[in-house]
Every structure is written in structure tokens, then in C-alpha cells.
C-alpha positions as CSV (number, residue, x, y, z in Angstrom):
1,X,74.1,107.8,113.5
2,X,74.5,111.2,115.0
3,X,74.0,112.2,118.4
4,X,70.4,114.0,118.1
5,X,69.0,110.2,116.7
6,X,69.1,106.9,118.0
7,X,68.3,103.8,116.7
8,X,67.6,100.3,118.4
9,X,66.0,97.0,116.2
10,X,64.2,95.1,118.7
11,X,62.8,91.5,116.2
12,X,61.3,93.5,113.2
13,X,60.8,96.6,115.2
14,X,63.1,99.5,114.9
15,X,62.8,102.0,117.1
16,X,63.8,106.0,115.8
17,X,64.2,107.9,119.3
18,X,65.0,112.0,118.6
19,X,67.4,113.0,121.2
20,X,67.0,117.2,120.7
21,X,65.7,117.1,125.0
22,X,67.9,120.6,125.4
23,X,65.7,121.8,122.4
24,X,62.4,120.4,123.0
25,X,63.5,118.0,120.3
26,X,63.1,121.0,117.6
27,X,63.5,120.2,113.8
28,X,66.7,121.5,112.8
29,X,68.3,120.9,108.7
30,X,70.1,117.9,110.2
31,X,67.4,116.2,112.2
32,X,65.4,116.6,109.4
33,X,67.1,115.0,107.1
34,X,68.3,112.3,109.7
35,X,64.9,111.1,110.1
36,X,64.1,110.7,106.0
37,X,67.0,109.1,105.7
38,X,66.5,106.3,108.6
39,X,63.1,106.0,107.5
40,X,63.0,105.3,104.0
41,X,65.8,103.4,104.6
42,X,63.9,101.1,107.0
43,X,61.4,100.7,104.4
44,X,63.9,98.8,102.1
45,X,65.1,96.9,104.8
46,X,62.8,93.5,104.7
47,X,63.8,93.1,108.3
48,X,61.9,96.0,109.4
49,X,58.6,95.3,109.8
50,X,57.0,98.7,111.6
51,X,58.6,101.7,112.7
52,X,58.3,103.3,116.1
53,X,59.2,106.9,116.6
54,X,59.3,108.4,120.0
55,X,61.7,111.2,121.9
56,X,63.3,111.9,124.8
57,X,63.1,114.8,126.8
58,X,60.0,116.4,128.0
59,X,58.9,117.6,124.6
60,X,57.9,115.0,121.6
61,X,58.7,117.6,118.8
62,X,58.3,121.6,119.1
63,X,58.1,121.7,115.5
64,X,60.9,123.7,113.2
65,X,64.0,125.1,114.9
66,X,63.4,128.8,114.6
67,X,67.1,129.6,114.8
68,X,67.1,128.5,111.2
69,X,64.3,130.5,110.5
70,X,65.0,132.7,107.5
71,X,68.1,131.3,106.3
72,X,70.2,131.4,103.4
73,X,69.4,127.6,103.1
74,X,65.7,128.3,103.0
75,X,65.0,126.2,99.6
76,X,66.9,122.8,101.1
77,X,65.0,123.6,104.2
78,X,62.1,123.5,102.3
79,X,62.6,120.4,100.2
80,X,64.2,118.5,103.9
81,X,60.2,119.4,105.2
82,X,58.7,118.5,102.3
83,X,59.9,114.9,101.9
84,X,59.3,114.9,106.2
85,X,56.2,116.0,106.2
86,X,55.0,113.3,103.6
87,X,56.6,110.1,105.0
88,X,53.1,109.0,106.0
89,X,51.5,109.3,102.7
90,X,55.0,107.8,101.0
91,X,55.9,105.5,103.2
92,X,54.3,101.4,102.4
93,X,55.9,100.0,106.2
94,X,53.3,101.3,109.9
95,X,55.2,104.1,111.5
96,X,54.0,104.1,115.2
97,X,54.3,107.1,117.2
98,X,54.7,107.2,120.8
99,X,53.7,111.0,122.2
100,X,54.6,111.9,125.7
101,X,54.6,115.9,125.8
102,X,54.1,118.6,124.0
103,X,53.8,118.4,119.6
104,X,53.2,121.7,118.4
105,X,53.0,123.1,114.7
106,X,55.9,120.6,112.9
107,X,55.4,117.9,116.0
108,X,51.8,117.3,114.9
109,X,52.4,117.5,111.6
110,X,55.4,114.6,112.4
111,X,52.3,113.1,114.3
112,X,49.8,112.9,111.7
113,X,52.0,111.5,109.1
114,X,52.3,108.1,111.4
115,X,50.0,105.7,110.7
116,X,49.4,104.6,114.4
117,X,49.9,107.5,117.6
118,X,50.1,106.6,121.4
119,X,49.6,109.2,123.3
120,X,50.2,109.8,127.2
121,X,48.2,112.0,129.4
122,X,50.5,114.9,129.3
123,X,50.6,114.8,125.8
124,X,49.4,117.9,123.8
125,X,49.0,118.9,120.5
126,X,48.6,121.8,117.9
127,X,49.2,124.3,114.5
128,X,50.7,126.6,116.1
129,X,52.3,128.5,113.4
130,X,49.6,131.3,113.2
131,X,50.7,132.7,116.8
132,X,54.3,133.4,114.9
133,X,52.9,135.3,111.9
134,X,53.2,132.0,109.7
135,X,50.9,128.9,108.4
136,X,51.2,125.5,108.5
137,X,51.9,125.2,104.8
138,X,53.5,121.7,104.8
139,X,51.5,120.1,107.5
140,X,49.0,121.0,106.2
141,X,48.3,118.0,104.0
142,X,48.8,115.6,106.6
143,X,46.6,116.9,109.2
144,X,43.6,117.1,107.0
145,X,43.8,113.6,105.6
146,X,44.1,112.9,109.5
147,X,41.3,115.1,110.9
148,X,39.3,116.5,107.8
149,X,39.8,119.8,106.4
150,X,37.1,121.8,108.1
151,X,39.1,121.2,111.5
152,X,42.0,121.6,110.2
153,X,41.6,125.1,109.0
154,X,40.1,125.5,112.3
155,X,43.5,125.0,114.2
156,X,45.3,126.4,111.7
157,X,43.5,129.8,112.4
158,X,43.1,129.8,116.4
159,X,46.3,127.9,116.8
160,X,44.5,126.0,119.7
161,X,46.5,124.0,122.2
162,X,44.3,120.5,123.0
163,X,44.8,117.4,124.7
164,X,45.2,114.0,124.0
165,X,41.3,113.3,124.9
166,X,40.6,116.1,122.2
167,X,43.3,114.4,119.4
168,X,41.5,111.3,119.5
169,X,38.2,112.8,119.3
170,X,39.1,114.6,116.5
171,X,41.2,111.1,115.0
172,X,44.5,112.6,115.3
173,X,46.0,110.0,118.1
174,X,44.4,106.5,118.4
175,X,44.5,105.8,122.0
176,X,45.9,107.0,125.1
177,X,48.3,105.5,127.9
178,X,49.5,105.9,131.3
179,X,52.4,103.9,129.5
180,X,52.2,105.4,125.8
181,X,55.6,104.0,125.0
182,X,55.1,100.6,126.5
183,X,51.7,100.3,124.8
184,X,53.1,102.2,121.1
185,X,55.9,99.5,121.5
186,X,53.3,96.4,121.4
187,X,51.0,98.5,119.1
188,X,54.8,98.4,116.5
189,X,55.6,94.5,117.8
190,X,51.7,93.6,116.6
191,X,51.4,95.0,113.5
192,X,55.2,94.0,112.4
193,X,53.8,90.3,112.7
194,X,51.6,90.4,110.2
195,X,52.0,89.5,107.0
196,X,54.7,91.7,104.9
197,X,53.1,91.1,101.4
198,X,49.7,92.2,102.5
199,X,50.6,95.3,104.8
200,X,52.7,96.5,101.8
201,X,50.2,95.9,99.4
202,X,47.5,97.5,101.4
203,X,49.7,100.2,102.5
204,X,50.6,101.2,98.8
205,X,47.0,100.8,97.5
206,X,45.8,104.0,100.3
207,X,48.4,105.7,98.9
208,X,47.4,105.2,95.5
209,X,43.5,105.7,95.9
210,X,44.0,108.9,97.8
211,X,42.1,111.8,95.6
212,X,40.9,109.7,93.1
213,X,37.3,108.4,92.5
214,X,35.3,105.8,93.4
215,X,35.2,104.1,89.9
216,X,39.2,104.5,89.6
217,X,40.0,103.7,93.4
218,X,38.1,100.3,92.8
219,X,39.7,99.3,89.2
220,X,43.2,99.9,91.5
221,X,41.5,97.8,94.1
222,X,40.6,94.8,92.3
223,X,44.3,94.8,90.8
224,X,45.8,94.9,93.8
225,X,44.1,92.6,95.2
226,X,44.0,90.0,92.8
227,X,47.8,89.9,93.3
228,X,47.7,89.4,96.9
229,X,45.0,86.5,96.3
230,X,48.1,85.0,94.4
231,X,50.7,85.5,97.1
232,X,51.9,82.5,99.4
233,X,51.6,84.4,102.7
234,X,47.8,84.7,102.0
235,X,47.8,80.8,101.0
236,X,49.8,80.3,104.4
237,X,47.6,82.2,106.6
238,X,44.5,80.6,105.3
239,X,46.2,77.2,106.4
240,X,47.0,78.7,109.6
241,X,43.4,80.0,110.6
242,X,42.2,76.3,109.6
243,X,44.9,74.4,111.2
244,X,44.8,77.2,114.8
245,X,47.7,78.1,114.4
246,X,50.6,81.1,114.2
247,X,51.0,81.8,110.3
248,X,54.6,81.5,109.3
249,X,54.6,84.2,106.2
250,X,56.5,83.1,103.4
251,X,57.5,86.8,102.7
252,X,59.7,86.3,105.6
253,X,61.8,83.5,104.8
């Protein structure tokens, strides 16, 4: 693993820490592609259960590095943000964020592609592209289905600076911590105990529905979950809620 990520598995919790401090954690080509690669890859891994990303250094993610910023590479750069800036929408395993500092332009677009965000109080957020002569193309996407398009046109134009009181107003973040990577780590430990079947299942199906209409999102629905009606973890957590006790998913074993 190279130097600017680090990895640590804690039970079925793996940790993705970026380690850019000297560069406010910026998104260079190889960071990028670093943190595609680690993720999808802990979505095959059935002993990954949830995802928690977080960074050291003062700064959560300053967005893209500008020093690459135009580049001969600007189509692989392009391709490297593309498949990074849709992890949320791709990805069928929680990614929890924990947000200390500042996530501007690319850093909130990292944040609204996890599915769960912890932020502290010195947190802050926003698309912050506009103040450069540029728009948030490829965050775009992600921020809206996070915060609804009207707002997000909104930052995209003023490129406003907010808090983490404002973010969860808005639905970016979910809650805020004096500890926000304590609390994002039991946020990842709690949903990585549920049952695998039905997270990926569920996870998959809003993926799926996104865009389409009620009638087709429902046909989708009542496939999907007709299958997990047949799974053995929901047969053992029926038996667990009767019998008061921990359910011991099958998916597991």
C-alpha cells in the first residue's frame, strides 16, 4: 500500500485513512486511483463488512491536486474521478466517513458519495470550484442525490463555505461529534453487524431504482425482495428476535 494510504481491518471493519497531511490530503492521479482500487476491492472481500474512510492531517480532502491541473494525462485524470466520484452510487458495502477539517470542492464530493458522514465541529464543507474559474462537473451527481438539486446549483454558483450544523441541515453529514472518528468508527462497527445478505441486497436495489419510476422501482422491489424473504440470514434473524437473542447470519459462516 503506498505511503499517502493506510489501511487497518479492525473485525469486519476496514479502515481507509489518506495520509496527503503536507497536502491537505489533495487528490493527486495516485491517490485517486489508490482509493478505487482499496474500495472496490473491500467490496469483494466477504470479510469486509463497512468501510470507514477518514484522514490525517488537519484537512479531510482539499479536493483535486491543482499541480496536476491541465496535464497531458487529463483523460486518465478524468476517468480516475469518474469511477471516485461514483463509489457511492456503485458501491453495495456502507462507506462511513469520518470529517474532521476542511472538505472543499472534490472533499465533499468524496463526502457525499459515503453512505454514512461523521462530522466534527471544525469540520467544513463546500463546491468550491467556481472561485477557480471551474465547476463541479463530477461531483456534481453525488451532491444532488445527497442535498437535492436546487441547493446544489446553489453552492455550485456562490461557492459557499458552511459548517457542519449547515451540512446536516441541508442532509449532507448525518451527525456531529466532539469525537467524529470515535463515533464514525461505532457508526462502521454497527452497521458491519448486520446482516450481509440484506445490506447488499438493499444496497444494490437504491442503486437500481435511482431515476426510474415508481411503477418500475416497485416491480424491482418486489424481486428483490422476494429473494431476500428466501435467504437464511432473514430466517435466522426472525429466530433471533423471538428467541432475544444476537442473530448469527448465515451469510457469515
Amino acid at each position: 500500500m503506498p505511503e499517502f494510504l493506510e489501511t487497518n481491518q479492525t473485525g469486519r471493519v476496514l479502515t481507509v485513512s489518506m495520509n496527503r497531511p503536507e497536502k491537505r490530503n489533495a487528490l493527486h492521479a495516485d491517490l485517486c486511483r489508490s482509493l478505487v482500487r482499496t474500495i472496490e476491492e473491500a467490496e469483494r472481500d466477504p470479510h469486509v463488512g463497512a468501510i470507514l474512510l477518514r484522514a490525517h492531517g488537519s484537512s479531510f480532502c482539499a479536493g483535486m491536486d491543482l499541480s496536476e491541473m491541465p496535464s497531458e494525462n487529463t483523460a486518465e485524470i478524468d476517468q480516475l474521478h469518474e469511477q471516485l466520484f461514483t463509489l457511492g452510487a456503485r458501491v453495495a458495502k456502507p462507506i462511513v466517513a469520518a470529517v474532521l477539517g476542511p472538505a472543499l470542492g472534490g472533499g465533499t464530493g468524496l463526502v457525499a458519495n459515503c453512505h454514512l458522514v461523521v462530522a466534527g465541529e471544525k469540520a467544513t464543507f463546500g463546491l468550491t470550484e467556481i472561485r477557480l474559474g471551474l465547476w463541479p462537473f463530477l461531483v456534481y451527481r453525488a451532491v444532488s442525490a445527497a442535498v437535492g438539486e436546487r441547493r446544489t446549483m446553489e453552492l455550485s454558483l456562490t461557492g459557499w463555505i458552511f459548517g457542519p450544523r449547515e451540512a446536516k441541515e441541508m442532509g449532507l453529514i448525518h451527525e456531529i461529534a466532539d469525537d467524529a472518528e470515535g463515533r464514525a468508527e461505532e457508526v462502521a462497527h454497527n452497521v458491519a453487524a448486520w446482516s450481509p445478505t440484506a445490506i447488499r441486497a438493499g444496497m444494490s436495489f437504491a442503486h437500481e431504482v435511482r431515476g426510474l419510476s415508481w411503477r418500475d422501482s416497485g416491480e424491482i422491489a418486489r424481486k428483490v425482495r422476494g429473494e431476500v424473504f428466501q435467504s437464511a440470514d432473514l430466517r435466522e434473524g426472525i429466530r433471533a428476535f423471538q428467541e432475544k437473542r444476537r442473530p448469527k447470519w448465515p451469510s457469515l459462516e
